[in-house]
C-alpha positions as CSV (number, residue, x, y, z in Angstrom):
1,X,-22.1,5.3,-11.5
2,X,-20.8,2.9,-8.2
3,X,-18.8,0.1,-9.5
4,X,-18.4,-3.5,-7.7
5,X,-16.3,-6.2,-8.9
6,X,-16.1,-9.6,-7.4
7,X,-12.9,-12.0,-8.3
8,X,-12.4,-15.1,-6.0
9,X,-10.5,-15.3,-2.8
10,X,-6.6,-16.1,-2.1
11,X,-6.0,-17.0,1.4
12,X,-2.7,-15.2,2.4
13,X,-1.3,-15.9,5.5
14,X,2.4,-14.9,7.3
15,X,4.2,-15.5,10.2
16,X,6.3,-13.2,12.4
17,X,10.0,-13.4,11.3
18,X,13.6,-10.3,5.1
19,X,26.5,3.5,-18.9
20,X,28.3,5.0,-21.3
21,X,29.0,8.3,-20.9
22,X,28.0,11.1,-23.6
23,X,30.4,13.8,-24.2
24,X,29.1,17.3,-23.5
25,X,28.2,19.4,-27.0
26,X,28.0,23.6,-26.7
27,X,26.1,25.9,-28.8
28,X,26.1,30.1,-28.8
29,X,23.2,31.3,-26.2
30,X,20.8,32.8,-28.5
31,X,20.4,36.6,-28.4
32,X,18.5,38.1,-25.7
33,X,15.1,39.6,-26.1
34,X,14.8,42.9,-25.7
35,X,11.5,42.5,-24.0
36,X,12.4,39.6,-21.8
37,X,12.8,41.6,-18.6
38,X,9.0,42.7,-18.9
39,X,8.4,38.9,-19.4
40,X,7.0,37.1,-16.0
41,X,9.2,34.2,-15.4
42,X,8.1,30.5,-16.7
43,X,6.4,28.3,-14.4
44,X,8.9,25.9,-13.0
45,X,8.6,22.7,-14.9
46,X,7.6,19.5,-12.6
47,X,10.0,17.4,-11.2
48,X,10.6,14.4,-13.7
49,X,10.4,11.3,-13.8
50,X,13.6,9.2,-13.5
51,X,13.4,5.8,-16.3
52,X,10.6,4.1,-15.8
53,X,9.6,6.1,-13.0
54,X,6.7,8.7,-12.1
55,X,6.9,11.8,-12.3
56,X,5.4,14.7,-9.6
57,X,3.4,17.6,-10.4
58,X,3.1,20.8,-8.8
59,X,-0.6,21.0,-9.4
60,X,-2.7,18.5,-10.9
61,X,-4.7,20.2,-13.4
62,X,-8.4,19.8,-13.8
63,X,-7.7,16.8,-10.7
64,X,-10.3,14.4,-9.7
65,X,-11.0,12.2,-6.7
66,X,-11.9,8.2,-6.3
67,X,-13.6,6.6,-3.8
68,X,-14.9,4.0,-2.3
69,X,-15.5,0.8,0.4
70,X,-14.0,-2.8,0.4
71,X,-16.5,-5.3,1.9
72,X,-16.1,-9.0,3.1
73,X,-19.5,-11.3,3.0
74,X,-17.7,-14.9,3.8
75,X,-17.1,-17.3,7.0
76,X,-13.7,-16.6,8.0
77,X,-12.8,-15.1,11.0
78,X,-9.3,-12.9,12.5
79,X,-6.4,-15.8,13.4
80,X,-6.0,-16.2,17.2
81,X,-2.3,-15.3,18.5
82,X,-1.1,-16.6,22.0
83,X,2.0,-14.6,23.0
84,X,4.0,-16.9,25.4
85,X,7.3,-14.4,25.4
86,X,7.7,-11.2,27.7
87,X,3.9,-12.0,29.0
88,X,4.1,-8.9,30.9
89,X,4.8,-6.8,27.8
90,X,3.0,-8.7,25.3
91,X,0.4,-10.9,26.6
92,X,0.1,-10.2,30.6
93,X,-3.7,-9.3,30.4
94,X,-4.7,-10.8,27.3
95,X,-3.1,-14.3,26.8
96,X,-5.0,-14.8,23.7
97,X,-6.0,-12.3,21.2
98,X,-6.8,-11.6,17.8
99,X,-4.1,-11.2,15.4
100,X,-5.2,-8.3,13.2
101,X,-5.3,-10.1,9.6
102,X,-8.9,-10.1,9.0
103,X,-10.5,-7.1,10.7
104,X,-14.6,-6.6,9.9
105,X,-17.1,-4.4,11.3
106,X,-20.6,-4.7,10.0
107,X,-18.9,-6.8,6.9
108,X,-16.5,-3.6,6.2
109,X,-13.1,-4.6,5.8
110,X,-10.2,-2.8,7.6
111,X,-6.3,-3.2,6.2
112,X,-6.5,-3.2,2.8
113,X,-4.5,-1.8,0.3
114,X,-6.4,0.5,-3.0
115,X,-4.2,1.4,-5.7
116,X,-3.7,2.8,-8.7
117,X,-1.9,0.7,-11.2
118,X,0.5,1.9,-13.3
119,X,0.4,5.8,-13.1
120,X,3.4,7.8,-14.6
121,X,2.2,11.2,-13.4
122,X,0.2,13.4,-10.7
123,X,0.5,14.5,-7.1
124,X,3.4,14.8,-5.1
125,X,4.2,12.2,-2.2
126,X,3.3,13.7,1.4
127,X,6.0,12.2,2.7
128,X,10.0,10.7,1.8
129,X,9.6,7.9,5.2
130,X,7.4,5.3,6.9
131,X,7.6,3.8,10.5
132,X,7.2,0.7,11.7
133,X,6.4,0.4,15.5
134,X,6.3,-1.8,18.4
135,X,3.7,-1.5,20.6
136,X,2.9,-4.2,23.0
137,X,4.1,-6.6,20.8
138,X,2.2,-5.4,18.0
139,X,3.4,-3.9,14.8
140,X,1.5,-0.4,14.3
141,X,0.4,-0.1,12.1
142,X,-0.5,-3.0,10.9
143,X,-0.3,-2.5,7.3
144,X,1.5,0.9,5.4
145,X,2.2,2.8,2.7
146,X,6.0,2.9,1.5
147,X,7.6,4.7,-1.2
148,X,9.4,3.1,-4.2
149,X,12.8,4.9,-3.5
150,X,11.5,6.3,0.3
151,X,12.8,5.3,3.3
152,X,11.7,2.9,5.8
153,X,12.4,3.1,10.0
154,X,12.0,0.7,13.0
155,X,10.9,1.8,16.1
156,X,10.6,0.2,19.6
157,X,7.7,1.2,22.0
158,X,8.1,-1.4,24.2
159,X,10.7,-2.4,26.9
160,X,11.8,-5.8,25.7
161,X,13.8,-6.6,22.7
162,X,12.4,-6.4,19.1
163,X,14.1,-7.1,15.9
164,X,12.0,-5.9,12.6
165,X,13.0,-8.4,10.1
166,X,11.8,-7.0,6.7
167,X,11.6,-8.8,3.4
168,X,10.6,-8.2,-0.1
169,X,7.9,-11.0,-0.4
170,X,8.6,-11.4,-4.5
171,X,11.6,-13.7,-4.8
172,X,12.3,-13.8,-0.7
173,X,14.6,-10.6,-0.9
174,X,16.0,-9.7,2.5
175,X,15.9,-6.2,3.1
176,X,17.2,-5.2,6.6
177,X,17.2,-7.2,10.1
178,X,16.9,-4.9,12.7
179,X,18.1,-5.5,16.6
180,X,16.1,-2.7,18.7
181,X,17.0,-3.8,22.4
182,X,15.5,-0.6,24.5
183,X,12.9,1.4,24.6
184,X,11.6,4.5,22.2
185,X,14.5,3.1,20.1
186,X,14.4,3.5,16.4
187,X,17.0,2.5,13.6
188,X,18.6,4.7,11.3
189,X,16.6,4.4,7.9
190,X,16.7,2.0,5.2
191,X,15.9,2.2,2.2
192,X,13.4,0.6,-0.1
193,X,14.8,0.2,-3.3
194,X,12.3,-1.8,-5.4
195,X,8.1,-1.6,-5.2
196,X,5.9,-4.3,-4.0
197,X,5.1,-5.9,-0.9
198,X,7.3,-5.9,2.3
199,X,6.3,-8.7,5.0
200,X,7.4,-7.5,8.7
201,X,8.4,-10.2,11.2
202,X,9.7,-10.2,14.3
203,X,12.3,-13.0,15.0
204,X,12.1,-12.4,18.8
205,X,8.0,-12.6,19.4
206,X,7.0,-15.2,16.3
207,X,3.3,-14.0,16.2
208,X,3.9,-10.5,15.1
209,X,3.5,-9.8,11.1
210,X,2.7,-6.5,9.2
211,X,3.0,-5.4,6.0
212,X,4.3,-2.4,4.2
213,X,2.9,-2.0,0.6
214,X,6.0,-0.3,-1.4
215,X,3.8,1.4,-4.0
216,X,5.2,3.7,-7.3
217,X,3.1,6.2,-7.1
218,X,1.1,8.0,-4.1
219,X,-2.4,6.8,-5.4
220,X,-2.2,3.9,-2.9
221,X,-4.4,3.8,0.2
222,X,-5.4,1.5,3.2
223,X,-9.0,1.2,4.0
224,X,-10.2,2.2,7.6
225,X,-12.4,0.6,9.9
226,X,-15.6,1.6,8.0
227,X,-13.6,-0.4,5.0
228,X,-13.7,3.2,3.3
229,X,-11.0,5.0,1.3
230,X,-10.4,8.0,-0.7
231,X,-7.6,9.4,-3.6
232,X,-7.2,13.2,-4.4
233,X,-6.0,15.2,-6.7
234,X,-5.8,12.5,-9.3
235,X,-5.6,13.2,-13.4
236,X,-8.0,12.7,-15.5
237,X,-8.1,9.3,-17.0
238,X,-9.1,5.9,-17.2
239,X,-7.1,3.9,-14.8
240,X,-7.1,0.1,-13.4
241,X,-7.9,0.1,-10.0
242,X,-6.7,-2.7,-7.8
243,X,-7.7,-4.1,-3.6
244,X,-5.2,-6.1,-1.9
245,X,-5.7,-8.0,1.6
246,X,-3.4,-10.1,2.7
247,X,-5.7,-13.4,4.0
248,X,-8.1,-12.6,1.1
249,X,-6.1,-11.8,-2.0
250,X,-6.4,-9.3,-4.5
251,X,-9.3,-7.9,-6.9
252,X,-9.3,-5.6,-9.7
253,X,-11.7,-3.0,-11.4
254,X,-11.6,-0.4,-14.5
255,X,-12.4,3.3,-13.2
256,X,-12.6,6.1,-15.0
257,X,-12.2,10.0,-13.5
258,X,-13.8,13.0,-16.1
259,X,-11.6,16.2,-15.4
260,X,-12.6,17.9,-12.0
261,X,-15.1,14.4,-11.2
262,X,-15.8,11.9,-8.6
263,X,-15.5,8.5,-9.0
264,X,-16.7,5.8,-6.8
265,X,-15.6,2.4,-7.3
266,X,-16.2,-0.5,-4.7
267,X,-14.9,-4.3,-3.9
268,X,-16.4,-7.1,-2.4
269,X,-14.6,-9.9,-0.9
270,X,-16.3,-13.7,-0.7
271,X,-15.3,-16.9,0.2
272,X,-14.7,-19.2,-3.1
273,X,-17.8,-20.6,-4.7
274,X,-19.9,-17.9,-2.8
275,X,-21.7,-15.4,-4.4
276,X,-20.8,-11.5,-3.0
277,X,-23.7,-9.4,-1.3
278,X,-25.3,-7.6,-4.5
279,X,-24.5,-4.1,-5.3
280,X,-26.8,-1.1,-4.5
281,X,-29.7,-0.6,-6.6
282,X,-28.4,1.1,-10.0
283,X,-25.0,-0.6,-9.6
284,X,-23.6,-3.2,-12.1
285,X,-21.6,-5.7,-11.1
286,X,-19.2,-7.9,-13.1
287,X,-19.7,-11.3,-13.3
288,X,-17.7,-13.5,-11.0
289,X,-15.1,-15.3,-12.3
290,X,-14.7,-18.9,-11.3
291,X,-13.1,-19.3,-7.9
292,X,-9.8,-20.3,-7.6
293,X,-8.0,-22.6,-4.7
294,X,-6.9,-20.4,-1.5
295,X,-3.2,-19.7,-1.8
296,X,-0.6,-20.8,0.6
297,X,1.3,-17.4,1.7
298,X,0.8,-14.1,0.8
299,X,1.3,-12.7,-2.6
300,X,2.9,-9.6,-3.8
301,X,-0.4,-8.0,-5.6
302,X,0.0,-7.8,-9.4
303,X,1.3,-4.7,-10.8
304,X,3.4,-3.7,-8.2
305,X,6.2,-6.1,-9.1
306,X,9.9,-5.4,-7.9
307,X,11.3,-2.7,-10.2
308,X,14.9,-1.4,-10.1
């Protein structure tokens, strides 16, 4: 069954820049089987979790997937940015050009964030880093997936100065401020310590803002430009799924994946006090909850809050 929730919008808009110790105890090794050597070695047990942490599997038994598209049906359009610094680089042939928040195409929405809230256990990360770019004055990609304990590095594409600013958005947290004067630069890497939403400024060129969404787990995805995304190999289970955009806030459903199934779960954005497109025939919807007044900046989206 297809799954569409609807929760009121949250303008979110951002500007380019921030023990004791146990003694050791001993015991006799117990005797050895006489057997063992015809024994078959035991499967390597999965790399744990550290306190409050999540845990990687080798294989995700019995795995499912969850799918899905994010959809916007209001009146708002992508902010305008006019770069006025390093034309030549930044702005030579387009003085004026859309900044990249709200991307649409045929009321599909592009750049959001799909996660999983508050899994312990599953898959293993692809990947340890994540890089930000410069490219004509443009961070690329726009918004990304970091790692809660990963790495993150800068890069410069273009031949001016860039400085990635990077700060955890929940309590203002400054995080690096890096100076990338030359070209195909890129910084040593920095580390992202606690989860939740990074905003990426550039102090030099004030119109250039990204995101990095530092997630706990690798169930976190960014929609593409047919608003579409997709999670494998997750458990079975019944897990809160949750959409974050930064101009349009952040909604939430219940999904539920049967051992070796397909889920399908979708969101739709609308402007508050409008009514989202209705969902396919045989969908149910949840009811709308009363809309709430656009916020001022972007939020950190629940569940992902800063964690040592």
């Amino acid at each position: 069954m297809r799954m569409l929730i609807t929760l009121p919008l949250m303008a979110a808009l951002t500007a380019c820049g921030g023990g004791e110790s146990t003694p050791a105890t001993t015991t006799d090794a117990p005797k050895a089987d006489a057997g063992a050597a015809d024994k078959p070695a035991d499967k390597p047990a999965d790399k744990p979790a550290a306190a409050g942490g999540y845990a990687e599997q080798d294989a995700v038994a019995d795995a499912g997937t969850i799918s899905g598209t994010v959809s916007y049906t209001g009146d708002k359009t992508d902010k305008v940015v006019k770069p006025d610094k390093d034309v030549e680089t930044c702005g030579h042939e387009h003085p004026e050009r859309p900044a990249g928040a709200l991307v649409v195409t045929d009321g599909k929405l592009q750049n959001a964030v799909v996660f999983l809230d508050n899994v312990t256990t599953g898959k293993k990360w692809e990947g340890d880093s994540v890089t930000m770019d410069n490219v004509a004055c443009n961070f690329v990609p726009h918004v990304a997936i970091g790692k809660k304990g990963g790495k993150i590095i800068a890069k410069n594409s273009d031949p001016v100065l860039h400085n990635t600013n990077l700060t955890l958005v929940a309590g203002n947290k400054k995080i690096a401020n890096i100076a990338l004067p030359q070209k195909d630069q890129e910084s040593p890497p920095k580390s992202l310590k606690k989860a939740g939403l990074v905003n990426v400024a550039c102090d030099a060129h004030e119109w250039m803002q990204g995101y990095v969404f530092v997630a706990t787990s690798p169930y976190a995805v960014i929609t593409d430009a047919a608003g579409a995304f997709s999670m494998s190999d997750v458990p079975a289970g019944d897990y809160t799924a949750k959409v974050w955009h930064e101009m349009l806030g952040e909604q939430e459903a219940k999904v539920k994946v049967d051992a070796g199934g397909a889920a399908t779960v979708d969101f739709a954005f609308a402007d508050a006090g409008e009514a989202a497109a209705p969902p396919p025939a045989g969908d149910a919807a949840a009811p709308a909850a009363d809309a709430a007044a656009p916020a001022a900046d972007a939020a950190a989206p629940a569940g992902e809050a800063p964690a040592e």
